[in-house]
C-alpha positions as CSV (number, residue, x, y, z in Angstrom):
1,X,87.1,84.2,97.4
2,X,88.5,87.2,99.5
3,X,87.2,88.5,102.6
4,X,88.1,92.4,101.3
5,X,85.5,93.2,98.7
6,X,86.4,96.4,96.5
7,X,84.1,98.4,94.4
8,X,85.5,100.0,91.4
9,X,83.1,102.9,90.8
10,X,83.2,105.5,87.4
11,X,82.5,109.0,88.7
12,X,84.3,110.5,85.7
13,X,83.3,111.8,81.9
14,X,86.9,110.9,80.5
15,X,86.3,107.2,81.1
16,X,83.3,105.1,80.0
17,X,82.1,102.3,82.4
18,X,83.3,99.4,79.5
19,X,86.8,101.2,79.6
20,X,87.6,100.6,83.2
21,X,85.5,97.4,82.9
22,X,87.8,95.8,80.5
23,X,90.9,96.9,82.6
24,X,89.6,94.9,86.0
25,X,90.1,91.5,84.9
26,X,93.8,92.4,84.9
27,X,94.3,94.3,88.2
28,X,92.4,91.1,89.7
29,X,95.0,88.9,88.2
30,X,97.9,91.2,89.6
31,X,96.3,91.2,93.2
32,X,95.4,87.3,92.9
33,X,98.8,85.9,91.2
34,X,101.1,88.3,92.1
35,X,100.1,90.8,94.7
36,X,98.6,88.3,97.4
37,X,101.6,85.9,97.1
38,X,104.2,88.3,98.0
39,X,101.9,90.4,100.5
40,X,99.4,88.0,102.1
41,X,96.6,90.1,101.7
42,X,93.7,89.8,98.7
43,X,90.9,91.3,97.4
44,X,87.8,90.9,95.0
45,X,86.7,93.7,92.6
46,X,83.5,94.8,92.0
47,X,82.4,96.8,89.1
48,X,79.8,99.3,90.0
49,X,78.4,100.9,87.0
50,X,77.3,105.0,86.4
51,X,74.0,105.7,88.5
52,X,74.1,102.3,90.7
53,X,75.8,101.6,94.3
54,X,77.7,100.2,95.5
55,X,76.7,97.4,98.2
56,X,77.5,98.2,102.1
57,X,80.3,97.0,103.6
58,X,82.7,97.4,100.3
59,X,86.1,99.2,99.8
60,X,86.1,102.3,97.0
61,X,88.2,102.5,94.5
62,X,86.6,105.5,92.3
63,X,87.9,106.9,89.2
64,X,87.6,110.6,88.9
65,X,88.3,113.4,86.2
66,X,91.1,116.0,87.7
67,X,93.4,116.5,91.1
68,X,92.3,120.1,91.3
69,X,88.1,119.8,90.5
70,X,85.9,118.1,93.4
71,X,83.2,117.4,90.2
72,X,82.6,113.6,91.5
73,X,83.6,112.5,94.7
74,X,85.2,115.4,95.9
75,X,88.4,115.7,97.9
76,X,87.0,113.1,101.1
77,X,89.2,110.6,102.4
78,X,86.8,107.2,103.2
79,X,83.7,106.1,102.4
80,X,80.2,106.8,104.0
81,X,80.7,103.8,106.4
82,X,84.2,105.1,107.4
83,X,85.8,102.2,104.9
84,X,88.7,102.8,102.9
85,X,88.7,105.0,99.8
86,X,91.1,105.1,96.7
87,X,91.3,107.6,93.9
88,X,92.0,107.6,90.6
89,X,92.5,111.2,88.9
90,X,91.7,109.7,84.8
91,X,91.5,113.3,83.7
92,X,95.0,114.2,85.1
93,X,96.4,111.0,83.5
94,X,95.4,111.5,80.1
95,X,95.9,115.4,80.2
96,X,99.6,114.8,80.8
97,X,99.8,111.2,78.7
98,X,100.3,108.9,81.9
99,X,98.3,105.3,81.4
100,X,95.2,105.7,84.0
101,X,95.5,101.9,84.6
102,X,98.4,102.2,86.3
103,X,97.3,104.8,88.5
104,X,94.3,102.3,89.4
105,X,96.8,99.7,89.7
106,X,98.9,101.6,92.2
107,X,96.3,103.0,94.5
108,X,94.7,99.3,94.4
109,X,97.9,98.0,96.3
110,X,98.6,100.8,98.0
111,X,95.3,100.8,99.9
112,X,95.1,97.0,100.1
113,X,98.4,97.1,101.7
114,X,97.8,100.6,104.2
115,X,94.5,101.2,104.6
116,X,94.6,103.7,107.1
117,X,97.5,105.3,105.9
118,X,99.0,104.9,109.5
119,X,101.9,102.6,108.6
120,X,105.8,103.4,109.0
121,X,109.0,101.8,109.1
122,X,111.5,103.3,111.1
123,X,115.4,102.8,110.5
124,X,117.4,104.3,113.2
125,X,120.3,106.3,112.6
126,X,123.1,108.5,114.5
127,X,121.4,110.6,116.3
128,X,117.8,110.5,115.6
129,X,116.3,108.1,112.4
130,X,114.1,108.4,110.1
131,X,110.1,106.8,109.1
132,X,109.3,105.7,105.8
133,X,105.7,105.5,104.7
134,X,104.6,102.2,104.1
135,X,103.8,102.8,100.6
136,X,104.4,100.0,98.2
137,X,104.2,101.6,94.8
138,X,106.1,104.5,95.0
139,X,109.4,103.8,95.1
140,X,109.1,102.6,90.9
141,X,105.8,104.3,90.2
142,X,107.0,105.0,86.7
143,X,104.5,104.3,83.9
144,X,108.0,102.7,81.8
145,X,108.6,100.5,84.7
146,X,105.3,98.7,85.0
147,X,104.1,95.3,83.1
148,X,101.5,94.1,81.2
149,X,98.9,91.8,82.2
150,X,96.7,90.7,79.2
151,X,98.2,94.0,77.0
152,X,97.1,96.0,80.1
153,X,99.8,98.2,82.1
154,X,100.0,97.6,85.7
155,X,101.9,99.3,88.4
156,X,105.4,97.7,89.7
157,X,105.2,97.1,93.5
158,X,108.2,96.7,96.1
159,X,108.0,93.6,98.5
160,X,108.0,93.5,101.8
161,X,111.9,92.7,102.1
162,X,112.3,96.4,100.4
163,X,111.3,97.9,103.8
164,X,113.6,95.5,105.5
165,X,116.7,97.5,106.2
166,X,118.9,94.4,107.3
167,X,118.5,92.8,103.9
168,X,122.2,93.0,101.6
169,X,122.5,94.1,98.3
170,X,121.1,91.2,95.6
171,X,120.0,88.6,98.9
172,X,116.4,89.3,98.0
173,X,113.3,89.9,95.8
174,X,112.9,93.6,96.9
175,X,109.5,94.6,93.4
176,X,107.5,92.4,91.2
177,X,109.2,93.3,88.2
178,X,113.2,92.6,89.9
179,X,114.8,95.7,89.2
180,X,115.3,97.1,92.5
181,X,118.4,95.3,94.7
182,X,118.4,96.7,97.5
183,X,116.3,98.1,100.9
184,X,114.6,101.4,99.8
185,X,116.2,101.8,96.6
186,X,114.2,104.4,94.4
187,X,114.3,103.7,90.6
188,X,114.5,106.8,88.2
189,X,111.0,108.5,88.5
190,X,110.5,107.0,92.2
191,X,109.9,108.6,95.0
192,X,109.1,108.0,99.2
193,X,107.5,110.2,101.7
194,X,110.0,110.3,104.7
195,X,109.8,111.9,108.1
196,X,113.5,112.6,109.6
197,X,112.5,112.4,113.3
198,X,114.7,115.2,114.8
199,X,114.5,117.7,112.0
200,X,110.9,118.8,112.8
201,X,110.1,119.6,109.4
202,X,107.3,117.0,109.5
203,X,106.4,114.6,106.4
204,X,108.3,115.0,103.2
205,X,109.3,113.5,99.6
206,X,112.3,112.6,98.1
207,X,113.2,111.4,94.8
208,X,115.1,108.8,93.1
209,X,119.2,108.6,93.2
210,X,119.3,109.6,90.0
211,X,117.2,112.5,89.9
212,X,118.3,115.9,92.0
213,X,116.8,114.7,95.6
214,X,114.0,117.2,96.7
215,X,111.9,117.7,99.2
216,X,108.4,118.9,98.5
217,X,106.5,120.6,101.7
218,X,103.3,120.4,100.1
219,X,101.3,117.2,99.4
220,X,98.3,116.7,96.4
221,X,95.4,117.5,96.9
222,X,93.5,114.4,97.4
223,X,96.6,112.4,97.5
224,X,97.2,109.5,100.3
225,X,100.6,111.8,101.3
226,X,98.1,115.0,101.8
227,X,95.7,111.9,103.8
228,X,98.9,111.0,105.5
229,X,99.2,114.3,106.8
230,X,96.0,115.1,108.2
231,X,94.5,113.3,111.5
232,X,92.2,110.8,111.2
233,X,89.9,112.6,113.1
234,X,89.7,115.2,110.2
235,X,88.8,112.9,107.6
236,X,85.6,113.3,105.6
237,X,83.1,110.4,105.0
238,X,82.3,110.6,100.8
239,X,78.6,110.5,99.3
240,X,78.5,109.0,95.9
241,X,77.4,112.2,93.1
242,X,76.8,111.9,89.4
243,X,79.9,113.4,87.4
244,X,79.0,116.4,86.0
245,X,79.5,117.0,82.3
246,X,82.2,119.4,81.7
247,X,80.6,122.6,79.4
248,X,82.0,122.0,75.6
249,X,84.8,124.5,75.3
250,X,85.8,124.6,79.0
């Protein structure tokens, strides 16, 4: 038994509480056989269904409808004891055909991993260097690299040795799934949030190798980069809400 308890909590219309209850018993397997293993860190999950709460003390993890509607939750950052908070955007997933499990999956590891979204590694350079944001998803995030656990699609995850820039080429195990060789290696669809330290342009993304590298200025709404961005001290404690039925035809 962990010591981090998690509550998985529906506050969206797109998802019905058996849905996302048949999906946990797989994103407990990932954090207990493969997750924990590699990372040292574990977790319980605790399925809070529609209209109940969850018990004090607990870790969020709450599915919602859309990035851009605060119908549930709302845009707030941890939960009304100042715990950590993880969200799920189901609406947005299935608009745009993504698998909603692996979104869970992702922000599962992501918070069990960074919490307070504080975490960096920094690899030094000439002159200056640059932070990485410890963010253990990201970098193969793609819905056709994860796996299946029990016919359910999980999130790939990088191990620590990805963040580890004195590693060669092939020496290690750098994800779950053993497609990435090397230290920070972005696999087609990946991406990292970087901060070059002398450029002062502040917190930005870029893209996979094989992809035109960007750099995107503005972070999701909601998203642990737009979290990453703001000071802790800014950071809203969340109420629990009833979702609100969307009007037929909007």
């Amino acid at each position: 038994m962990a010591n981090t308890k998690i509550a998985v909590i529906n506050s969206s219309t797109v998802l019905s509480d058996n849905q996302i209850q048949a999906a946990l018993p797989a994103l407990q397997t990932q954090i207990h056989r493969d997750f924990a293993p590699a990372w040292g860190v574990d977790a319980d999950l605790v399925f809070v269904p529609k209209k109940q709460k969850p018990a004090p003390g607990m870790w969020w993890l709450v599915v919602l409808d859309d990035t851009d509607e605060a119908t549930a939750l709302g845009y707030h950052d941890v939960t009304n004891q100042g715990l950590p908070l993880g969200k799920v955007f189901a609406g947005t997933d299935l608009k745009f055909g993504n698998e909603w499990t692996v979104t869970m999956s992702h922000e599962l590891l992501e918070m069990l991993v960074d919490p307070e979204i504080n975490l960096t590694v920094f690899v030094e350079s000439q002159p200056g260097g640059r932070l990485y944001a410890y963010e253990v998803c990201d970098a193969c995030e793609a819905d056709n690299l994860a796996y299946k656990i029990d016919g359910v699609l999980v999130s790939d995850f990088v191990f620590p040795s990805w963040f580890e820039s004195f590693r060669k080429k092939g020496s290690a195990q750098f994800d779950q799934a053993k497609r990435i060789q090397k230290p920070f290696q972005l696999l087609p669809g990946g991406y990292i949030g970087i901060y070059d330290v002398l450029s002062g342009n502040g917190w930005q993304q870029i893209n996979a190798e094989s992809t035109p590298i960007t750099y995107r200025e503005r972070a999701r709404v909601g998203s642990r980069r737009e979290r990453r961005r703001t000071r802790r001290d800014n950071w809203l404690k969340s109420e629990l809400v009833e979702p609100r039925a969307k009007a037929k035809g909007a």
